[in-house]
C-alpha positions as a Markdown table, in Angstrom:
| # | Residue | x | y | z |
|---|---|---|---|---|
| 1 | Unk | 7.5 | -2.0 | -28.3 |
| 2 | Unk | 5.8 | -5.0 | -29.4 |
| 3 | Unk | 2.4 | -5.2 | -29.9 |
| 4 | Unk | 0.1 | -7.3 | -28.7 |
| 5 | Unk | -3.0 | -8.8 | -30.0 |
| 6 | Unk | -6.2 | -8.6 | -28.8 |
| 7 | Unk | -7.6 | -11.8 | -27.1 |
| 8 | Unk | -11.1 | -11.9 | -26.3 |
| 9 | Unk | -11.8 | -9.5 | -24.0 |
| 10 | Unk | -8.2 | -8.2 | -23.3 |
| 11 | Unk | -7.1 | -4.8 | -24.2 |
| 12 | Unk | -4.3 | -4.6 | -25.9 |
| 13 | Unk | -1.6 | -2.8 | -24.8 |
| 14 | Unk | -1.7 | 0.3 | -26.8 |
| 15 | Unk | -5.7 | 0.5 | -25.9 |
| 16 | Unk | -4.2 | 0.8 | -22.4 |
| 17 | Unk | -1.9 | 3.4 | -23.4 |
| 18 | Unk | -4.6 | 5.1 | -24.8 |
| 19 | Unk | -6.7 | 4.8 | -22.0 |
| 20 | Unk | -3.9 | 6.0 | -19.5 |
| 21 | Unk | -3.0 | 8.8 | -21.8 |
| 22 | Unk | -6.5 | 10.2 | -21.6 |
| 23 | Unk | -7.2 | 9.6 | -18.2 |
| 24 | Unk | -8.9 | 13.1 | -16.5 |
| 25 | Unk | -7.1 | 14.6 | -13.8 |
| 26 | Unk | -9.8 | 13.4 | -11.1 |
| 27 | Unk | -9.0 | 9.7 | -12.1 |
| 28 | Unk | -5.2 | 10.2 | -12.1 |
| 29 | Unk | -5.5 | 11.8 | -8.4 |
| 30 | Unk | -7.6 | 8.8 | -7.6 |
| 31 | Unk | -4.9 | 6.7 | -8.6 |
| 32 | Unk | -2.3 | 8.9 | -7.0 |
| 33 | Unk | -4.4 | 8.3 | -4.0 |
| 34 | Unk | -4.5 | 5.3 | -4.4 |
| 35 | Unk | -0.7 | 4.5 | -4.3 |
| 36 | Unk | -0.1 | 6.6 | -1.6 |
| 37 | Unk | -2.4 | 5.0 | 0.8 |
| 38 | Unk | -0.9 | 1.3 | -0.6 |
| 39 | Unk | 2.5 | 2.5 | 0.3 |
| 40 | Unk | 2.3 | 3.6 | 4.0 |
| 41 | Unk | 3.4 | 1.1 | 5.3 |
| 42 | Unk | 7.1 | 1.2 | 3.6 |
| 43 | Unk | 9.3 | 3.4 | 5.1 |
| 44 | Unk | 11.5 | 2.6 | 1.6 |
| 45 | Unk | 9.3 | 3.4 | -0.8 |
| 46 | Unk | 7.6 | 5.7 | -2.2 |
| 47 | Unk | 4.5 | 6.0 | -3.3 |
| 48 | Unk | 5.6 | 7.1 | -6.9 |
| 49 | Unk | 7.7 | 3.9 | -7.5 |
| 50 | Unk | 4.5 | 1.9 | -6.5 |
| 51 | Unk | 2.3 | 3.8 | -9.2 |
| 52 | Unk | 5.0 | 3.8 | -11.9 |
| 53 | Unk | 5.9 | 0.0 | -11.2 |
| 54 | Unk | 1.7 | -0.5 | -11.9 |
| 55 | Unk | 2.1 | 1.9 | -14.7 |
| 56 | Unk | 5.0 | 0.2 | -16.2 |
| 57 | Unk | 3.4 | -3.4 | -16.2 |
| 58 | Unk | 0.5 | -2.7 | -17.8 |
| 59 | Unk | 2.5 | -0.7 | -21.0 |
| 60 | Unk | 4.9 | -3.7 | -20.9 |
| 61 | Unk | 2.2 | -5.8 | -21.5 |
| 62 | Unk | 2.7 | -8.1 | -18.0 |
| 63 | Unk | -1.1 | -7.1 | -16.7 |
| 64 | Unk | -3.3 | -6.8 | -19.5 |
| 65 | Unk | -6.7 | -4.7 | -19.0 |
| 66 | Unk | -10.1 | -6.7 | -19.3 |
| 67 | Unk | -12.4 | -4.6 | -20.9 |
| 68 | Unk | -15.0 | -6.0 | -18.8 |
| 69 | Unk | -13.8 | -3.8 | -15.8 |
| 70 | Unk | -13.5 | -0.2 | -15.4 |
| 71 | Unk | -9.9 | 1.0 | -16.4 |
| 72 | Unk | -9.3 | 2.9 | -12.6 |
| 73 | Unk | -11.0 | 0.2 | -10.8 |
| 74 | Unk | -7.9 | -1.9 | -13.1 |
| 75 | Unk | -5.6 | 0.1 | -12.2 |
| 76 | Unk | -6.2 | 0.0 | -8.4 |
| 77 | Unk | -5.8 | -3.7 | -8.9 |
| 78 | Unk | -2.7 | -3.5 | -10.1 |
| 79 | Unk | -1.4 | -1.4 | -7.3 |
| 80 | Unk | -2.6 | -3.7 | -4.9 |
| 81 | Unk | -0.6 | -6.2 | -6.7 |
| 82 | Unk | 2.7 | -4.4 | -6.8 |
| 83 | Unk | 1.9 | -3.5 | -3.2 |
| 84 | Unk | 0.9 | -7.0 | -2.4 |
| 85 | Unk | 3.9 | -8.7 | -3.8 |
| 86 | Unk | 6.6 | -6.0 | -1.6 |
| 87 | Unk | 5.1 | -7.3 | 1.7 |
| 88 | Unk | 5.1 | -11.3 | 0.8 |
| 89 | Unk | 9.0 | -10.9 | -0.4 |
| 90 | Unk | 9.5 | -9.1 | 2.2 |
| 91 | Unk | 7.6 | -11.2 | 5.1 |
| 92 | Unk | 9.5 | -14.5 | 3.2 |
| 93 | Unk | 13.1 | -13.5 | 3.8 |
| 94 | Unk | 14.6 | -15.6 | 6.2 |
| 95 | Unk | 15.8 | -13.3 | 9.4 |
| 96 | Unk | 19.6 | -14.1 | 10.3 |
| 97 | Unk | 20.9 | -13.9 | 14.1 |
| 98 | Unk | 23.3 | -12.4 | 14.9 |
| 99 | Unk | 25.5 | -15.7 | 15.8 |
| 100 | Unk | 25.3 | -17.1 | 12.6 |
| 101 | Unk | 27.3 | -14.4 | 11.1 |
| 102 | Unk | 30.3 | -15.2 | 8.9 |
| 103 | Unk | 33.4 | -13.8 | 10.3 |
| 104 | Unk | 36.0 | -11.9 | 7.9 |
| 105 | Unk | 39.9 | -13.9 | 7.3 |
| 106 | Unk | 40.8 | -12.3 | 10.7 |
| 107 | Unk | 38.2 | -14.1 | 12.3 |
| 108 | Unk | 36.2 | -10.8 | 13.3 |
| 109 | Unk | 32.9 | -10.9 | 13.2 |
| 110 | Unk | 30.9 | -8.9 | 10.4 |
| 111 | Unk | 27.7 | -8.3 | 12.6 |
| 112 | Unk | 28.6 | -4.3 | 12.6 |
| 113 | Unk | 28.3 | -4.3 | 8.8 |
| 114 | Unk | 25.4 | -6.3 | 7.9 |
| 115 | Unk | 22.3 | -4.0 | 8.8 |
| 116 | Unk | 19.5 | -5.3 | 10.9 |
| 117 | Unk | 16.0 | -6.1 | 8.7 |
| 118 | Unk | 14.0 | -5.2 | 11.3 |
| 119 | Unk | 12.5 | -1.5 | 12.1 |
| 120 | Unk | 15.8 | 0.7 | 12.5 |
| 121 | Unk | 15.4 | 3.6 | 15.1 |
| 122 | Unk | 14.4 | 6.0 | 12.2 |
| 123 | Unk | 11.7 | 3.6 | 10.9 |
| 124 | Unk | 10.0 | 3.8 | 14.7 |
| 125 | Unk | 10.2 | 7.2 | 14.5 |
| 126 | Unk | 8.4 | 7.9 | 11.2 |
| 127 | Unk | 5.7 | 4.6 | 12.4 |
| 128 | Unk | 5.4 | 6.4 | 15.1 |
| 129 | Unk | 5.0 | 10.1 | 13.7 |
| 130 | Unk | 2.5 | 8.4 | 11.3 |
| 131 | Unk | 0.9 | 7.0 | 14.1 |
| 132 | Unk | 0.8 | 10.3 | 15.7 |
| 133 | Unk | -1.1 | 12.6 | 13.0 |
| 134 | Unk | -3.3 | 9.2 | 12.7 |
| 135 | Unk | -4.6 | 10.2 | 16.4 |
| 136 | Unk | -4.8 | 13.5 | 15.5 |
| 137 | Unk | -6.9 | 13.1 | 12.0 |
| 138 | Unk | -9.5 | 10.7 | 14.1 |
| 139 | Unk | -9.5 | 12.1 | 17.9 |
| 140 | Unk | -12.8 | 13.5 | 17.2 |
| 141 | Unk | -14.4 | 10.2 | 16.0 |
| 142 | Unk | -13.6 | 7.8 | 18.2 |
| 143 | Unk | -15.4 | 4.9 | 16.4 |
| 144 | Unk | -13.2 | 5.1 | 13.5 |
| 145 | Unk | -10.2 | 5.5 | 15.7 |
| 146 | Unk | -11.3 | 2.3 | 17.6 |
| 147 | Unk | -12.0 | 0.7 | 14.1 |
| 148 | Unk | -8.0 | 1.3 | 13.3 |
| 149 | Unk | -6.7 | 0.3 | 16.5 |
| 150 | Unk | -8.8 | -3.1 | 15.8 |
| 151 | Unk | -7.5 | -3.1 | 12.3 |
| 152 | Unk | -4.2 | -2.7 | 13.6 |
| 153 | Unk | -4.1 | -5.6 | 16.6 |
| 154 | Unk | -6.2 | -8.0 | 13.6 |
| 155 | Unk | -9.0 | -8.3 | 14.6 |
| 156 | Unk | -11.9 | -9.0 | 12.3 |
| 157 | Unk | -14.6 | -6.8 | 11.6 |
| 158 | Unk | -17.3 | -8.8 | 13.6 |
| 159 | Unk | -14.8 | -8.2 | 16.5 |
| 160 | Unk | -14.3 | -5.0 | 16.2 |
| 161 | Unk | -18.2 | -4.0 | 16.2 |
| 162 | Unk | -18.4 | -6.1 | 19.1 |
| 163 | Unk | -15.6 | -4.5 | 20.8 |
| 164 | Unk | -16.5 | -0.9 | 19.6 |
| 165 | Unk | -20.1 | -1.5 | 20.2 |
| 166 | Unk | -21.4 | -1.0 | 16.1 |
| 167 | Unk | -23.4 | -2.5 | 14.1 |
| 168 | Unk | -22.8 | -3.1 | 10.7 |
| 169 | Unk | -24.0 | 0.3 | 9.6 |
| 170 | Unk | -22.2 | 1.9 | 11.7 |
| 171 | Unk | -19.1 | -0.1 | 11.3 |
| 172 | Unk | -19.6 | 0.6 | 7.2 |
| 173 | Unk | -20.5 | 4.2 | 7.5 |
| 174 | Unk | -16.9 | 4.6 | 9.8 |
| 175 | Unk | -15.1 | 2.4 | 7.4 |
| 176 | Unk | -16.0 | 5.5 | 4.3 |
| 177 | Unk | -15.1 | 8.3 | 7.3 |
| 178 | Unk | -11.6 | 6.9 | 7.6 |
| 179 | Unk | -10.8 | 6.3 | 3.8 |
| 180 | Unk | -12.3 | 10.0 | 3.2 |
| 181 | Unk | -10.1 | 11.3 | 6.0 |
| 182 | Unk | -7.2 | 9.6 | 5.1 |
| 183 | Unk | -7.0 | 10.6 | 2.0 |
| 184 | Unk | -8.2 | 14.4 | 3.0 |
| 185 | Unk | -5.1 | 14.0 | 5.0 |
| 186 | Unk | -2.7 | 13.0 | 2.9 |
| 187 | Unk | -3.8 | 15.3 | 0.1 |
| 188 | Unk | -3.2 | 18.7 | 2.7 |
| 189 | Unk | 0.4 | 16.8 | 3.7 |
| 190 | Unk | -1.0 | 16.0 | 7.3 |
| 191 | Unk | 0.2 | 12.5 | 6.8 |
């Protein structure tokens, strides 16, 4: 492993090491949290990749740690980073119909063998079944369920306090209840 030098106010990579090393076991659930709430929304992945990929760039030395910012506030970031670059790859890949599939020498079509890059029937079901215990987790609060259905059809916060009839407060003090309950949720396997 190569080391790197300090610049300014950059960590160097075995300060990170360090750092991750000695982490307490609230901060590493944090972070554990963290990448499981990040990764939701692939049906591929799983939330350990996400962590390890963020784990893996900062001992490589490819993110390096400002000092200047709390190490699991850093950390999150770089989540959020690996997560953030899976959906822009895969919201840039062209999609292919079906028509302008290559045909094999025999002039058959391939269609059967090249898989279809949108939701399969066993990525509805688990949306879904996600979707599901979502209701469930919120069905006794329904202004932080109508926050996520207005999260969900993209509409912007001032729209959704409009719709849901909050103020900012209200919206904020929701916005805490569902991250809490979320990640209540997926801590007891509900989710």
């Amino acid at each position: 492993m190569t080391t790197k030098r300090n610049t300014g106010d950059l960590a160097t990579v075995e300060e990170a090491a360090a750092e991750l090393a000695n982490m307490s076991d609230a901060n590493v659930y944090r972070l554990e949290q963290f990448a499981r709430l990040r990764a939701l929304g692939f049906a591929w992945l799983d939330w350990r990749d996400v962590l390890h990929e963020a784990i893996d760039r900062v001992l490589s030395g490819s993110r390096r740690w400002p000092r200047s910012v709390p190490f699991i506030a850093f950390m999150c970031g770089v989540i959020r980073s690996v997560t953030s670059e899976l959906w822009r790859a895969r919201s840039s890949r062209p999609e292919t119909p079906i028509a302008d599939l290559a045909h094999d020498a025999d002039g058959r079509t391939i269609a059967d063998e090249v898989s279809d890059r949108g939701p399969g029937p066993e990525k509805e079901v688990i949306a879904r079944d996600i979707l599901q215990h979502i209701a469930e987790v919120f069905e006794d609060d329904p202004a932080s369920l109508g926050i996520i259905r207005g999260l969900a059809e993209g509409l912007t916060p001032e729209e959704i306090q409009q719709q849901e009839k909050l103020n900012a407060r209200q919206y904020a003090s929701a916005r805490k209840r569902i991250r809490r309950s979320l990640a209540r949720a997926l801590r007891e396997g509900v989710i």
